[in-house]
Structures are given as structure tokens and as C-alpha cells.
C-alpha positions as CSV (number, residue, x, y, z in Angstrom):
1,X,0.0,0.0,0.0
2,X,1.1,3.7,-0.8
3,X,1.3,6.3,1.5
4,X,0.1,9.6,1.0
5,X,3.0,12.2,1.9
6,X,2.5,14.8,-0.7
7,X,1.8,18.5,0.6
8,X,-1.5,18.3,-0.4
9,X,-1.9,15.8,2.9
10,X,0.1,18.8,4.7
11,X,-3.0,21.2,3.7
12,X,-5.8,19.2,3.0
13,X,-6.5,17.7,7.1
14,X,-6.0,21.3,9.0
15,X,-8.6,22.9,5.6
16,X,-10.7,19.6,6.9
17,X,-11.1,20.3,10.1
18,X,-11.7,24.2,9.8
19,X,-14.2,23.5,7.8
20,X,-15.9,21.5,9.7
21,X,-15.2,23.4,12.8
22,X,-17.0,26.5,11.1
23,X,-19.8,24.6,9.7
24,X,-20.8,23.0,12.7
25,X,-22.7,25.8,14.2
26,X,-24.4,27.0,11.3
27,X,-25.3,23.2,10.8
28,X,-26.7,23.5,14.6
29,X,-28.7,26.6,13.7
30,X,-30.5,25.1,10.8
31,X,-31.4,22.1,12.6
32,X,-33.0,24.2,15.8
33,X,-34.5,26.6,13.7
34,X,-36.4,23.4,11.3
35,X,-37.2,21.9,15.1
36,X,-38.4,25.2,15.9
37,X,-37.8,27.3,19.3
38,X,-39.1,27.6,22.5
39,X,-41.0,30.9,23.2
40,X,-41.0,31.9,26.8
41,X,-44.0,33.5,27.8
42,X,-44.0,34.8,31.9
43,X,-47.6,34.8,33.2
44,X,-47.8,37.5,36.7
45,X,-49.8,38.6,38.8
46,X,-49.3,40.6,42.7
47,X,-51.8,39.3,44.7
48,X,-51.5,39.7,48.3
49,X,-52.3,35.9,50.1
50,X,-53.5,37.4,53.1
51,X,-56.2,39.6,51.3
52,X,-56.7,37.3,48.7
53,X,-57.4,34.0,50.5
54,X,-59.4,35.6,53.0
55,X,-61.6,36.9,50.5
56,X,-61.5,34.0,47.7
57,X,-60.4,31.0,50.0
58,X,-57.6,29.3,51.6
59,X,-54.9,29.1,48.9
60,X,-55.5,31.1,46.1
61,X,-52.4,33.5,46.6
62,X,-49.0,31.5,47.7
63,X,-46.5,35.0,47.0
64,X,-45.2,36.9,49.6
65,X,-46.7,40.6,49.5
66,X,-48.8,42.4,46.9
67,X,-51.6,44.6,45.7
68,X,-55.0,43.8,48.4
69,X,-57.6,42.3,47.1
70,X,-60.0,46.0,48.0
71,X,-57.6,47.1,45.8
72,X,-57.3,44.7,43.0
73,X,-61.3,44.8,42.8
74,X,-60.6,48.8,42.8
75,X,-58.2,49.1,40.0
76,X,-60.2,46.2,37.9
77,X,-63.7,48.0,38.1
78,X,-61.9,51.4,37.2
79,X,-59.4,50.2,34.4
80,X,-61.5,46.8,33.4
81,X,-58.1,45.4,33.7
82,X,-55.2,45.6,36.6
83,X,-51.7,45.7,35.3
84,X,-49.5,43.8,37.6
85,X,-51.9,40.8,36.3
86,X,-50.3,40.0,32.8
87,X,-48.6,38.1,30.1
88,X,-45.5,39.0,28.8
89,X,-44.7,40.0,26.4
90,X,-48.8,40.4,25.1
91,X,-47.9,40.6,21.2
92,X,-44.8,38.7,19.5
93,X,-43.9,36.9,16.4
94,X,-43.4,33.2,16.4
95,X,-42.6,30.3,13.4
96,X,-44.6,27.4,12.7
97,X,-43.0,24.6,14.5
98,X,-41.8,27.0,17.7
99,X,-43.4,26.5,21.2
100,X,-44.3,28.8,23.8
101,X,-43.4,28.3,27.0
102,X,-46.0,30.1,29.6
103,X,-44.2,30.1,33.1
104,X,-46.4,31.3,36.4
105,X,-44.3,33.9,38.4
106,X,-47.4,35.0,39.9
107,X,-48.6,33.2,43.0
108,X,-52.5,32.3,41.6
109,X,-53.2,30.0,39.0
110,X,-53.6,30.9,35.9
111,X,-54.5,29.5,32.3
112,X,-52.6,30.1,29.0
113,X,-55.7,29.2,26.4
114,X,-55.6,29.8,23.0
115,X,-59.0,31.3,21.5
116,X,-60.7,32.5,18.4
117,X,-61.6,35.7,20.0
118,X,-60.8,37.1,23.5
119,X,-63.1,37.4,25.6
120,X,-64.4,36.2,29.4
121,X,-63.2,33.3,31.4
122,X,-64.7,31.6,33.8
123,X,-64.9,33.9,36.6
124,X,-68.4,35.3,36.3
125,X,-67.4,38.5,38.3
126,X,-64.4,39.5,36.9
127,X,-66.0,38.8,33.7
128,X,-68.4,41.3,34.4
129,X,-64.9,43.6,36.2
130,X,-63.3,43.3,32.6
131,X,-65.9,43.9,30.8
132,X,-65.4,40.7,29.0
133,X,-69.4,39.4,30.2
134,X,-69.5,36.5,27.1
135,X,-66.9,33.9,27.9
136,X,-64.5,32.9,25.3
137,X,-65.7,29.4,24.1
138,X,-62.4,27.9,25.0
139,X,-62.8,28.7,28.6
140,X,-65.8,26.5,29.1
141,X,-64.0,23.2,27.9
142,X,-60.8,23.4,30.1
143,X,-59.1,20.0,31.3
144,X,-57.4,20.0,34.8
145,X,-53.9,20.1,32.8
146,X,-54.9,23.3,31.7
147,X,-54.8,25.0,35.4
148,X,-51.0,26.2,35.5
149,X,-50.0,26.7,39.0
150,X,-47.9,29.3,41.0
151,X,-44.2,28.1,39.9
152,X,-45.3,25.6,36.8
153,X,-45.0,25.6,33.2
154,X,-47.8,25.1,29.7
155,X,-46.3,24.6,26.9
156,X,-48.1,25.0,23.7
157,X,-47.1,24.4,20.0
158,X,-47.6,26.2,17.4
159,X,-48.7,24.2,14.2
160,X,-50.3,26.8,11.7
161,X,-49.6,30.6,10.2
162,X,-51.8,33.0,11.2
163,X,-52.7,35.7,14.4
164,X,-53.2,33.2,17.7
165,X,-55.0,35.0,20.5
166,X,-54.3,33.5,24.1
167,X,-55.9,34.5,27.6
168,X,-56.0,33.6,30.9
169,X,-59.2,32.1,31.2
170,X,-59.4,32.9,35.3
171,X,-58.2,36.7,34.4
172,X,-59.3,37.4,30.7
173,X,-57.3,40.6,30.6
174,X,-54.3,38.7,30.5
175,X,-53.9,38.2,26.8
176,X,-51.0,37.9,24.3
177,X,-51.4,38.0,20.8
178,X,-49.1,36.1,18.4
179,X,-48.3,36.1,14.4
180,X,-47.1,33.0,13.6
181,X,-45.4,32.8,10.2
């Protein structure tokens, strides 16, 4: 057998492994961006658990601190909404194929429900608060997984183009709208 000792041998490994030492991120990219992204989506709120559970029942507010719930019922009947209680960020742009990511940093549960139109949840009075009195459909057919609690994670993928709408269905201010491409 030959060996191979010309000077292309010298030039050809060390072009080799540049090459593939520069390709190899670009290669990573393509293949995340065809598997599509993870979208983080932070769900918050400021409730105050002493307020809150006195008034709505043992357990609904597990955060330290926070807005009282004379207040929160103050600022949602003025404003129809009550800002510390929100997604973020409420619009972006997502790809077919990514998935959002809703984490709770609040310390009630919420919901992270995609509908065809926003509108109430399924809270009669804070429908009524929001001025959202007509529940969104998609609020009246929720499964237990669909309760996101103080700390946890939803994750929903996205499988179509188009404008997705998403609410809380406990707190139907809490919306985020989406173009997905």
C-alpha cells in the first residue's frame, strides 16, 4: 500500500477540520431553527395571600406581599383590567414549529388558552370587572392540565400561520397575541 506524503496531505487535514469546525454551528442553527424554538411567555400577577385568601379561599395567593384584594377589585372595576396581572410580552412573532413556553411567576393559578376571540373566562365577576361578560368558548371546555399553577409551566405548540390570541381564562385581561409565520 502507498502512503500519502505529498503536501496536499500537509493542507488538505487542518482545511478539513476548519471546515468543519466552522460549519458545525451553522449546521446546529438550521437544525434548531427546522425543530423550531421555545418561546418563553411569563404569566404574573401581585396578589396579596392574606387579602386574597381571605376573601377568595384558603390558597388562592401562595406570594409573599402584593396589591389587596380591595384594591385589586378597585383598580379592575376602574381600568376593566389591573396591570401587575399580565402576560409578557402580550404581542410577538413566532414560526410554525416553535413552542411557547408560559411560566407562572405569579402566586395564583392561571391558564394560558388559545382562542378565536378574546373574551371572558370563567370567573363570572371578573367577567363582568373586565368587561369581558361572554366567555371565550375555549374557557368553558378546560381539562385539569390546563390550570397552570404558581411556579409551573404550559407549553403550547404552534402548528399553523396565522394571528393566535391567548388569555388567561381565570383573568381574561391577561392576553397575548401572536403572528405566527
Amino acid at each position: 500500500m502507498r502512503a500519502f506524503t505529498s503536501p496536499f496531505r500537509i493542507i488538505w487535514i487542518p482545511m478539513l477540520v476548519a471546515t468543519v469546525t466552522l460549519a458545525a454551528p451553522m449546521f446546529t442553527r438550521v437544525v434548531a431553527a427546522a425543530a423550531g424554538m421555545e418561546r418563553m411567555v411569563t404569566m404574573k400577577d401581585a396578589c396579596d395571600p392574606e387579602s386574597f385568601n381571605a376573601a377568595v379561599g384558603p390558597g388562592t395567593c401562595v406570594r409573599n406581599g402584593g396589591v389587596l384584594f380591595g384594591e385589586f377589585i378597585a383598580l379592575l372595576t376602574k381600568h376593566h383590567s389591573v396591570g401587575a396581572w399580565h402576560f409578557g410580552p402580550p404581542q410577538t412573532d413566532a414560526r410554525v414549529g416553535d413552542t411557547f413556553v408560559a411560566v407562572n411567576n405569579g402566586g395564583e393559578v392561571h391558564t394560558f388558552t388559545e382562542v378565536d376571540a378574546f373574551g371572558g373566562g370563567i370567573v363570572p365577576p371578573l367577567n363582568f370587572l373586565s368587561g369581558n361578560p361572554v366567555p371565550a368558548p375555549e374557557c368553558l371546555t378546560l381539562d385539569d392540565e390546563d390550570f397552570v399553577p404558581p411556579g409551573a409551566t404550559y407549553r403550547e405548540p404552534l402548528g399553523e400561520t396565522g394571528t393566535k390570541k391567548f388569555q388567561c381564562c381565570i383573568h381574561p385581561w391577561m392576553r397575548l397575541t401572536a403572528q405566527v409565520k
